[in-house]
C-alpha positions, 0 to 999 in steps of 0.5 A: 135835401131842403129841412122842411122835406127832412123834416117830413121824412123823419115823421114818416119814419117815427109814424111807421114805428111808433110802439103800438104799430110795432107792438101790433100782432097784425104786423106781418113779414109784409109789414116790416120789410115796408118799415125797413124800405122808409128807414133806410130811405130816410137813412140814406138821404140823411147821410147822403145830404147831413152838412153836420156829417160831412165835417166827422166823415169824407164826403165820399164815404158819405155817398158810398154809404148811400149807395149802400143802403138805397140798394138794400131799400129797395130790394126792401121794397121789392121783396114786399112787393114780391111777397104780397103779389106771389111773384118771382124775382126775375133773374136779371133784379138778382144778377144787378143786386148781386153784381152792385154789392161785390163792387161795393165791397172791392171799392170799399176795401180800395177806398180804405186804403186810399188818401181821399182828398177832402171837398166842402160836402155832398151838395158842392159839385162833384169832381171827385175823380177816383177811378174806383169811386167813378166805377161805384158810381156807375155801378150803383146807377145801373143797379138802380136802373134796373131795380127802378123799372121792376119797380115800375112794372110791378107798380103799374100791376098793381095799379091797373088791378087795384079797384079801390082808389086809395089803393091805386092813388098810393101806388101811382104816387109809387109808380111816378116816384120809381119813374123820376127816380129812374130818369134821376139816374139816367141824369146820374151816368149824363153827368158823369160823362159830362165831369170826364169830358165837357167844361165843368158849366155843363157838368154843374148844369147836368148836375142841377137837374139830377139833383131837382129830379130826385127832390120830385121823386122824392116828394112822390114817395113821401106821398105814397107813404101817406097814413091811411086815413090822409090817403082816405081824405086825399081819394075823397077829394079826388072823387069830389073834384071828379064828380064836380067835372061830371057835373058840368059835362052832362049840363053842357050835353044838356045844352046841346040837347034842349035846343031840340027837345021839349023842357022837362017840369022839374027845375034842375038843382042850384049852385049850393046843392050842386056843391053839398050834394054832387051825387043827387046833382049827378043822378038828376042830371043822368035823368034829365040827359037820358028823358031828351035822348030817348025823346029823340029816339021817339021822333020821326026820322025826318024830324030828328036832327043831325047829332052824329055824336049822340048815340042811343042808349038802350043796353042795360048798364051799371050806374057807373058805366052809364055815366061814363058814356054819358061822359064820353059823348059829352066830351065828343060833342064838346071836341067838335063843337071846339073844333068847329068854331076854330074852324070858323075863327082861323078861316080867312073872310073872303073880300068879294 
């Protein structure tokens, strides 16, 4: 694991134990089984990547250890997940935990009794070729796997139920972390198979992409463990950005309409307030587009023109839900006019 990531880990690990978190009469089983999932995740990576620990223990025992306690961490997480949710556990998740730990302990007791042949550290290719070890790496993959999708799954539950958007953006950073950690062991059993059988360039190149993958999903659950008030901060920008983009679809169906409709009295807002002030922007903007839509409306059918994209609006609707139709035709108008002028660019000219 690069140091500044480290680094990072470690912070979030002393920010969710600091003493007035831990004294809190707040904290619930919840809470603590939340706790538990980042230490050992911090654990896990700081054992399975520590250069310092690989001159006082064997880089095998390193990755047994690991194996270990990225299994537990995240039974750690699922059981909060659980917890919270009231959800059972499936059969299957109990099944692949129980079968991952009774393998770790045989290896374990194998590997005592084994001579393990040193190697530089955990970050050097791999070519350790112990059958039992090759088993536990298999074994702990498929483990994983499995836990990786009930992960997904119960992400993306949660996700698609969530109604606040700190909320969602903490779990879709989960969800896409448990994602790229599922296609990480995908590329663990690829590179496997590669170490028994392909040349040892293949097997590198297999292992260089399972190790990138695993930084990504990793990167993705430091994000999801964000304090609060940063994921507050982050939601707001996101809403910022959002609104920025609303702004400038709504003008450009502004534009497609004020060809055939009268100009309104009032001057639309600038550049500054349009930065300072997006929701008046936004309001102002909704007004302007409903004021031409509904002039049309108003116009004898053999005046009004052929804008098949633009519907009438006359239900009523929340505020919200207004914008996004709002959005939705602009989007419409704005496809076809792109297509339209593709069209007209990619048509051959015709030589008479």
């Amino acid at each position: 694991m690069p140091l500044l990531l480290l680094i990072f880990f470690i912070g979030t690990i002393v920010y969710f134990f600091l003493p007035h978190h831990i004294l809190s009469r707040s904290g619930s089983r919840i809470t603590w089984l939340i706790r538990g999932f980042i230490l050992l995740n911090g654990l896990a990576f700081w054992v399975g990547s520590d250069a310092w620990l690989s001159t006082r223990l064997n880089p095998v025992w390193q990755l047994t250890i690991r194996f270990f306690l990225l299994e537990l961490g995240y039974v750690l997480a699922l059981g909060a997940l659980y917890a919270a949710k009231g959800w059972r556990l499936p059969s299957i998740v109990a099944v692949a935990v129980f079968v991952f730990y009774s393998i770790w302990i045989m290896a374990s007791l194998i590997m005592v009794q084994t001579t393990l042949p040193p190697f530089v550290n955990v970050d050097a290719p791999l070519n350790f070729k112990l059958p039992v070890f090759i088993i536990l790496r298999i074994t702990a993959a498929l483990s994983t796997i499995v836990l990786f999708v009930e992960l997904t799954r119960c992400f993306y539950r949660i996700w698609t139920g969530d109604q606040l958007l700190t909320g969602r953006l903490r779990f879709g950073l989960f969800g896409l972390g448990t994602t790229f950690a599922l296609l990480n062991r995908l590329f663990v059993l690829a590179h496997i198979a590669m170490l028994l059988s392909a040349p040892r360039e293949v097997s590198d190149s297999v292992l260089a992409l399972e190790k990138t993958i695993n930084l990504v999903a990793t990167v993705f659950f430091l994000g999801g463990c964000l304090p609060p008030f940063v994921m507050a901060r982050l939601a707001r920008g996101i809403v910022y950005l959002d609104q920025q983009r609303a702004i400038l679809e709504l003008a450009m169906l502004r534009a497609v309409l004020i060809h055939t409709t009268a100009p309104l009295p009032w001057p639309l807002p600038d550049w500054r307030t349009r930065l300072k002030e997006p929701t008046y922007v936004l309001y102002s903007s909704m007004i302007d587009v409903l004021d031409r839509l509904w002039l049309l409306e108003s116009l004898p059918s053999s005046k009004n023109p052929t804008l098949s994209d633009i519907k009438s609006i006359r239900d009523p609707l929340a505020s919200s839900e207004l914008l996004e139709r709002l959005r939705d035709m602009a989007r419409r108008v704005w496809f076809k006019r792109l297509t339209a002028r593709l069209h007209r660019i990619l048509t051959p000219v015709r030589i008479w």
